[in-house]
N, CA, C and O of each residue as an XYZ file, in Angstrom:
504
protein
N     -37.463     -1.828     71.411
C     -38.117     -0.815     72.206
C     -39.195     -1.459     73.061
O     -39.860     -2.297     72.452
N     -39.518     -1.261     74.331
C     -40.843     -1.812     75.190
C     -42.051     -1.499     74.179
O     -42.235     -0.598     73.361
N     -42.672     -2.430     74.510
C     -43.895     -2.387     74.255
C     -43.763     -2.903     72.580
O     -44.714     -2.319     72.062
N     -43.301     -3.431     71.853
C     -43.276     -3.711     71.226
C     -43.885     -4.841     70.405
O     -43.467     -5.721     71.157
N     -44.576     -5.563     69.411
C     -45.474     -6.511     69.167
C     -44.186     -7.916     68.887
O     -43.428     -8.068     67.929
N     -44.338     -8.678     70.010
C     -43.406     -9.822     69.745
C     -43.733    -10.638     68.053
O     -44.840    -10.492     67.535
N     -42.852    -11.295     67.494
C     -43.061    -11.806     66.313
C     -42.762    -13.034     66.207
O     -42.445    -13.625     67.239
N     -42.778    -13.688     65.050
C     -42.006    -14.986     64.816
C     -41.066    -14.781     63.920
O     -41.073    -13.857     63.107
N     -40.130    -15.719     64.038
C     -38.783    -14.636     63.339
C     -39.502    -16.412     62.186
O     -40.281    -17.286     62.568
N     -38.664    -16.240     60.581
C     -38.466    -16.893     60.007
C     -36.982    -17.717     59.975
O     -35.837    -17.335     60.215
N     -37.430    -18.762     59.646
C     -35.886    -19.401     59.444
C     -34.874    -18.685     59.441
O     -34.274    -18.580     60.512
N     -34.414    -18.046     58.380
C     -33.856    -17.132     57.746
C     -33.535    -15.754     58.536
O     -32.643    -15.006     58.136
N     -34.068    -15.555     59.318
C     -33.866    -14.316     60.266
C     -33.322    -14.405     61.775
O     -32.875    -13.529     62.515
N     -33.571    -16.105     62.006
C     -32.747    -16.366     63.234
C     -31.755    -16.593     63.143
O     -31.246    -17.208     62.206
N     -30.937    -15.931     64.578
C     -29.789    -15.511     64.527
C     -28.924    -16.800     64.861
O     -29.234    -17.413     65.883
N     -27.980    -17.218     64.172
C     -27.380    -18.448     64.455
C     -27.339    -19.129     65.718
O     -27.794    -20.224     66.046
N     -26.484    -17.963     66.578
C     -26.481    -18.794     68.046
C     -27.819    -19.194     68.531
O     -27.977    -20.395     68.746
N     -28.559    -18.592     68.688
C     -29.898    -19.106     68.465
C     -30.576    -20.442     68.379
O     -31.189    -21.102     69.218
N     -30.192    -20.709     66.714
C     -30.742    -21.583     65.784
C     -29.908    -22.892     66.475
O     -30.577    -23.857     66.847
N     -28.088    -22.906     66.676
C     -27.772    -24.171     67.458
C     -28.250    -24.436     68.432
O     -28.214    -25.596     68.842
N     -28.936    -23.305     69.216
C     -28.998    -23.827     70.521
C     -30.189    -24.256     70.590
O     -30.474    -24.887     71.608
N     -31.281    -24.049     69.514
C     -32.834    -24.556     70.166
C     -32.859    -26.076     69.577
O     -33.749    -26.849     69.933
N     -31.396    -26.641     68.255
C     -31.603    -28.290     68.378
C     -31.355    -29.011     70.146
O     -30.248    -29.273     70.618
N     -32.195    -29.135     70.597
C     -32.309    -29.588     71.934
C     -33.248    -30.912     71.904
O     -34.453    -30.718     71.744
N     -32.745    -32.352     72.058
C     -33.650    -33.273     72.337
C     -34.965    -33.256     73.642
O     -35.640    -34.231     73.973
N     -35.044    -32.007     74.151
C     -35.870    -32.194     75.714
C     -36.859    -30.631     74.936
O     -36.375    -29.600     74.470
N     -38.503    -31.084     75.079
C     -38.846    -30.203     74.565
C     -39.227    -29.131     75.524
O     -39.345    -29.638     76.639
N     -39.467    -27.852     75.538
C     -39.546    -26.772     76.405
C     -39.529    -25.337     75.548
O     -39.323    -25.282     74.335
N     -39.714    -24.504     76.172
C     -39.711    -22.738     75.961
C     -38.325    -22.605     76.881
O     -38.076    -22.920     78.045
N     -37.416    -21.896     75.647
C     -36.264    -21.778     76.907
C     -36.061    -19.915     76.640
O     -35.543    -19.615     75.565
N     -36.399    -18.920     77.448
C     -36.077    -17.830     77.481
C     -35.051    -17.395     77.049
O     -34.499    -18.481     76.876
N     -34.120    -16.465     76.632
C     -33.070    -16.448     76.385
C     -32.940    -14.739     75.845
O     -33.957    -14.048     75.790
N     -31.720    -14.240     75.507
C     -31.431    -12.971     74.995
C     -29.734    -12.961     74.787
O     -28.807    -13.428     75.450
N     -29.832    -12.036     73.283
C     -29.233    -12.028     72.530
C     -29.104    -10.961     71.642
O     -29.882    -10.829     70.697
N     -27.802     -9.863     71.957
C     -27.419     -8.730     71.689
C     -28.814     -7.880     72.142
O     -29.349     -7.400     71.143
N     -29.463     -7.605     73.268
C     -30.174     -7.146     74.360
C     -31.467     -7.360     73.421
O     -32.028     -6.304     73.127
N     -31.965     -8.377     72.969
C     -33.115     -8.825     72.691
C     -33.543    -10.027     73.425
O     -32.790    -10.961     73.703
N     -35.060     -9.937     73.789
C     -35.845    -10.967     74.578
C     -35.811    -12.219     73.343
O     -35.640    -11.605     72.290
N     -35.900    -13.675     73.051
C     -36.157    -14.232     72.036
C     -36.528    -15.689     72.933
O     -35.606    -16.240     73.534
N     -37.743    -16.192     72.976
C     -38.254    -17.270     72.757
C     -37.885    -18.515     72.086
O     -38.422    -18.747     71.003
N     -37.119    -19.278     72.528
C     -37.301    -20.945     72.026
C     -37.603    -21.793     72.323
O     -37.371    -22.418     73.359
N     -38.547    -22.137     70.968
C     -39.669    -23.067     71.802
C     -39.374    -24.504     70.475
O     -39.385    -24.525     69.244
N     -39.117    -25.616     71.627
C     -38.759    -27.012     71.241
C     -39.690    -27.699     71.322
O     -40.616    -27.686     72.133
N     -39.407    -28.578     70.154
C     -40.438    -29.779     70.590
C     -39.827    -31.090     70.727
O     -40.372    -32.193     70.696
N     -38.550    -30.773     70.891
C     -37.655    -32.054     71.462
C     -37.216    -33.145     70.170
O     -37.639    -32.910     69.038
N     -36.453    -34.190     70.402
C     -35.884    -34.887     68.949
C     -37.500    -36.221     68.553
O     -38.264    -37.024     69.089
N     -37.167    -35.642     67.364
C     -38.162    -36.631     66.568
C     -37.838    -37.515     65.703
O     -36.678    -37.196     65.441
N     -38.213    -38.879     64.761
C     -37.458    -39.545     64.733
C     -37.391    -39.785     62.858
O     -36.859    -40.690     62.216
N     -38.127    -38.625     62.409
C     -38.391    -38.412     61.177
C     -37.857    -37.132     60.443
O     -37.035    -36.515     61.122
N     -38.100    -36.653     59.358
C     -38.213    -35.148     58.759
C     -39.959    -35.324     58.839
O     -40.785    -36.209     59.064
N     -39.912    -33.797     58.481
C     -41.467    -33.572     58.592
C     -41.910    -32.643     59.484
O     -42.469    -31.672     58.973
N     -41.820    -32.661     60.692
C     -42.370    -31.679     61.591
C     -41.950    -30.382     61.625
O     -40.990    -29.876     61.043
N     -42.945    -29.768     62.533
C     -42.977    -28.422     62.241
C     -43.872    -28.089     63.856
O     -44.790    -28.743     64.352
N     -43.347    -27.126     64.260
C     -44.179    -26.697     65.155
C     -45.068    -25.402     64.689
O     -44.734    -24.663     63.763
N     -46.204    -25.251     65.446
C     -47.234    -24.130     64.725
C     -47.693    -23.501     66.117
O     -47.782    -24.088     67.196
N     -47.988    -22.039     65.804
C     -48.927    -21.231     67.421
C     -50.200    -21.847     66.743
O     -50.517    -21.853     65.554
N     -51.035    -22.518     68.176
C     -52.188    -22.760     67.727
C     -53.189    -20.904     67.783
O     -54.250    -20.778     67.172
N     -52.626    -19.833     68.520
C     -53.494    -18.561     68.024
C     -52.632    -17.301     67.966
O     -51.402    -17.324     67.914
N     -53.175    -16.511     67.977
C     -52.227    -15.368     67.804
C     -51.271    -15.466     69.038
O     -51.607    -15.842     70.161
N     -49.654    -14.947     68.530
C     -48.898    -14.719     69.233
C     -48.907    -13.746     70.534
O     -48.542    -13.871     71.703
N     -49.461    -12.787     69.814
C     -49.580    -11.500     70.806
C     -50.696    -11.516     71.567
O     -50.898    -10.462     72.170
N     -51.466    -12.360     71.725
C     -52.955    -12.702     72.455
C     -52.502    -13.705     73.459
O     -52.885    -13.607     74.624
N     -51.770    -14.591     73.104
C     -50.808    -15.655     73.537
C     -50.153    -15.193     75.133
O     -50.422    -15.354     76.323
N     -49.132    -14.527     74.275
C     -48.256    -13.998     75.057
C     -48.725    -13.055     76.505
O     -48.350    -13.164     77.672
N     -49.757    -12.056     75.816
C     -50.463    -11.421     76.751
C     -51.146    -11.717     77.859
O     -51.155    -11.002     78.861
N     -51.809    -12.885     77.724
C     -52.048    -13.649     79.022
C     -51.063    -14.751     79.286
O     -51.599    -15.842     79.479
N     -49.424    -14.724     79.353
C     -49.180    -15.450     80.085
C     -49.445    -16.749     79.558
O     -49.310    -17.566     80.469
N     -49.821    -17.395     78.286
C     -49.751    -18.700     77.879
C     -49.358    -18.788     76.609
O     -49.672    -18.032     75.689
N     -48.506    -19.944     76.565
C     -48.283    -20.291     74.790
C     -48.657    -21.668     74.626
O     -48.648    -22.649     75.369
N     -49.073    -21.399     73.141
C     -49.538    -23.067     72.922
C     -49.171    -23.164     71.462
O     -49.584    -22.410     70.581
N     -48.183    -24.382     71.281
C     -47.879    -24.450     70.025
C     -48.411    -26.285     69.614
O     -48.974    -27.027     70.419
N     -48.160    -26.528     68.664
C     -48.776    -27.632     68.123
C     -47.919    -28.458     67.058
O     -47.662    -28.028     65.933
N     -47.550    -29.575     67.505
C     -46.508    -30.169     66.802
C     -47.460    -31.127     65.586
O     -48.425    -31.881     65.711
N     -46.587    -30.634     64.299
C     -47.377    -30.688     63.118
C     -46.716    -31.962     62.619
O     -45.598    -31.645     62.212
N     -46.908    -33.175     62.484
C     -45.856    -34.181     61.858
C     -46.054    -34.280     60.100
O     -46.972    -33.525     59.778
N     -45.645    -34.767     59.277
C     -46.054    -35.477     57.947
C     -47.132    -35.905     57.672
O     -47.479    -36.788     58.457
N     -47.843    -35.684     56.901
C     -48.881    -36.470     56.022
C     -48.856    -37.975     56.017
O     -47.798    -38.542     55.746
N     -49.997    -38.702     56.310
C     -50.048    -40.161     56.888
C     -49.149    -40.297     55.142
O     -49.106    -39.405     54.295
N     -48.476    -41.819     55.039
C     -48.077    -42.582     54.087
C     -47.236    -41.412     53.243
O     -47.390    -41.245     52.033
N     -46.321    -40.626     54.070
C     -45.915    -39.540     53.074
C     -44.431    -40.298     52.943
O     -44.256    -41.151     53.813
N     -43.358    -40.126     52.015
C     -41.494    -40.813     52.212
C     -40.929    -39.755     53.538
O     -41.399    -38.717     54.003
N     -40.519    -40.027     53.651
C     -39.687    -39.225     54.987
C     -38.721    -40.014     55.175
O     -38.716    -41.227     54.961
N     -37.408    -39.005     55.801
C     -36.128    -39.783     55.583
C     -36.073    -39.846     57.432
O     -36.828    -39.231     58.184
N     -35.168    -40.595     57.753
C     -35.228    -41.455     59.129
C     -33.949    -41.281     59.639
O     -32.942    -41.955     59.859
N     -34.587    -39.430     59.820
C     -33.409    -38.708     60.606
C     -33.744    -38.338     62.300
O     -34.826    -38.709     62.756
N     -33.121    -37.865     62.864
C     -33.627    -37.036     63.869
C     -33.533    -35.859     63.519
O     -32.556    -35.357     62.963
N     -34.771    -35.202     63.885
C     -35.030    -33.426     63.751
C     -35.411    -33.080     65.216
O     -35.845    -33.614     66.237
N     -34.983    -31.827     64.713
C     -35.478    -30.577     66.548
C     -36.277    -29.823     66.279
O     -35.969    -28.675     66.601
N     -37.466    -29.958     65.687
C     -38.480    -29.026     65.608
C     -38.203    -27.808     66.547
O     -37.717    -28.006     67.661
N     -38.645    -25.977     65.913
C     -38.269    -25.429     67.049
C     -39.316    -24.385     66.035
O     -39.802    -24.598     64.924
N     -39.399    -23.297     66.875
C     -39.203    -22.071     66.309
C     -38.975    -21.167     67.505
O     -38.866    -21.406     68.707
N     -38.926    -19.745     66.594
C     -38.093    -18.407     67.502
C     -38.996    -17.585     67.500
O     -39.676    -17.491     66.478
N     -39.306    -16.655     68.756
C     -40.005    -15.576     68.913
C     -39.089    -14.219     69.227
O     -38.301    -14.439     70.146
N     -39.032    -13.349     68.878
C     -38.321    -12.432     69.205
C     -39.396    -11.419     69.817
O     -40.151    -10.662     69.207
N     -39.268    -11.596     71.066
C     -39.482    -10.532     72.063
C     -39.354     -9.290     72.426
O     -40.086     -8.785     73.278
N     -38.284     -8.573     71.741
C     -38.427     -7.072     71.817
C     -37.225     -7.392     72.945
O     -36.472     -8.337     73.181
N     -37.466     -6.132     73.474
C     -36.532     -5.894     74.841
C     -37.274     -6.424     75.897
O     -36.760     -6.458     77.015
N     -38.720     -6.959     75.663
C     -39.141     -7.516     76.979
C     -40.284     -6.586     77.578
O     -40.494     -5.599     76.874
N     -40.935     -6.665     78.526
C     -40.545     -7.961     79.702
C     -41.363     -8.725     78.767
O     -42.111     -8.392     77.847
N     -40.798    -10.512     79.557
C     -41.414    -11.404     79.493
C     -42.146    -12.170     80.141
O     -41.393    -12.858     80.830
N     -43.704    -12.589     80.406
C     -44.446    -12.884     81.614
C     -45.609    -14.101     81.153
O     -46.816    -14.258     80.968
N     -44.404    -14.764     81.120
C     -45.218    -16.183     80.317
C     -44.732    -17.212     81.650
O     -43.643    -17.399     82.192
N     -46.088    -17.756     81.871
C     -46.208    -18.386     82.875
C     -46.773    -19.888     82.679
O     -47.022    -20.477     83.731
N     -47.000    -20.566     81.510
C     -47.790    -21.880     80.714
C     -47.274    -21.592     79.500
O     -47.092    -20.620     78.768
N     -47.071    -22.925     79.532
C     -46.815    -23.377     77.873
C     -47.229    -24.700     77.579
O     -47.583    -25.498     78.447
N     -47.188    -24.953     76.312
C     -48.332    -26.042     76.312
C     -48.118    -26.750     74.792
O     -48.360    -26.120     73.763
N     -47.554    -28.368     74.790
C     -47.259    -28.447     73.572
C     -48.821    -29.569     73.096
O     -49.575    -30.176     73.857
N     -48.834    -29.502     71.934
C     -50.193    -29.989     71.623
C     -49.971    -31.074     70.380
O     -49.514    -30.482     69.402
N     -50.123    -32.190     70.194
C     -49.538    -33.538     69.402
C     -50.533    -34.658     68.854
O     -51.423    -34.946     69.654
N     -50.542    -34.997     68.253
C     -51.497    -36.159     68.226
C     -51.790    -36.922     69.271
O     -52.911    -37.346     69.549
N     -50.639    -37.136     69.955
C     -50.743    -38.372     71.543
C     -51.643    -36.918     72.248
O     -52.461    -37.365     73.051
N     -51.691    -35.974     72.206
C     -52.408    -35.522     73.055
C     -51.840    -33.790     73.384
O     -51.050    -33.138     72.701
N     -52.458    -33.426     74.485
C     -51.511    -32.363     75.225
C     -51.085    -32.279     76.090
O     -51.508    -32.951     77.031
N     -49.649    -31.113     76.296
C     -48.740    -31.869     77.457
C     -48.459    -30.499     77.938
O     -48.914    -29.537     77.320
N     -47.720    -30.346     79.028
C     -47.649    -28.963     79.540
C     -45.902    -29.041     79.325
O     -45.489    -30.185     79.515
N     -44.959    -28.165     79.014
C     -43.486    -28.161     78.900
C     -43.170    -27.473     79.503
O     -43.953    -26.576     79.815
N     -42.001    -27.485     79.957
C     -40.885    -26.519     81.056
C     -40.465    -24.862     80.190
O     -40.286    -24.687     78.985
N     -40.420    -24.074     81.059
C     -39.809    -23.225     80.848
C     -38.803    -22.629     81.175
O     -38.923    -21.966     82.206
N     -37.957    -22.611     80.744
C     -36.463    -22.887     81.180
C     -35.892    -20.934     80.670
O     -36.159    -20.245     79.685
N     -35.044    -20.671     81.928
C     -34.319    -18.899     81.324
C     -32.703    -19.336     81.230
O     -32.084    -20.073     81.996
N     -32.465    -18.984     80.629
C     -31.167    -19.292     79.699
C     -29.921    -18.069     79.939
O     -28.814    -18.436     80.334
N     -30.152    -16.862     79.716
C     -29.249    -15.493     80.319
C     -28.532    -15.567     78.597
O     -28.617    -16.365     77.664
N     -27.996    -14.583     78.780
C     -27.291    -14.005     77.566
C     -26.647    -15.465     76.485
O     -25.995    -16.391     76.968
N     -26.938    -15.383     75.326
C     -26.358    -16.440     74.187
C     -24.955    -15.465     73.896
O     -25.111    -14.278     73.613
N     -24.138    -15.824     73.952
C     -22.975    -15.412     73.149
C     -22.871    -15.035     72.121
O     -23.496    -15.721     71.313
N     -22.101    -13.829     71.513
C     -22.208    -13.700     70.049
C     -20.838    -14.355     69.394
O     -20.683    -14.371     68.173
């Protein structure tokens, strides 16, 4: 329904097509919708460990409202085992029916902060 409070979906609640499509080595916010839902994926591109995690550095809906997102790529604990895979850090926002009026995004890392693409995608297939 409009107007609705966008969320973060959990693992577990994103919808498959979805979930393949945000392993993406190139990190970015890629717009997208799926069975007439707005949904957010936001990458942080291939990494060369397990461990990461991306995080909103503030509220979503404060976020969103002005037009900026900022998430924060969380790696492992210094001297932690980690296996020496590649991962796609991601997570999913589900948007409601929209609109969407995000204009900055912004990934945030130890090397620093970086500004990422936002990419619109059109209907995922079911």
């Amino acid at each position: 329904m409009p107007g609705e409070t966008p969320r973060l979906l959990g693992r577990e609640e994103i919808p498959r097509p979805l979930a393949e499509r945000a392993e993406t080595p190139e990190a970015g916010v890629y717009v997208t919708s799926y069975r007439h839902r707005i949904y957010l994926l936001v990458c942080a591109g291939e990494q060369r460990t397990a461990g990461y995690e991306l995080r909103l550095t503030a509220s979503l809906a404060e976020q969103l409202s002005a037009g900026k997102l900022e998430v924060e790529l969380v790696g492992p604990p210094r001297g932690a085992m980690v296996a020496q895979v590649l991962t796609y850090p991601f997570l999913v926002v589900d948007v409601g029916e929209g609109p969407v009026r995000l204009r900055e995004a912004t990934l945030v890392s130890p090397t620093g902060r970086r500004p990422i693409p936002i990419n619109f995608l059109g209907e995922v297939p079911s």
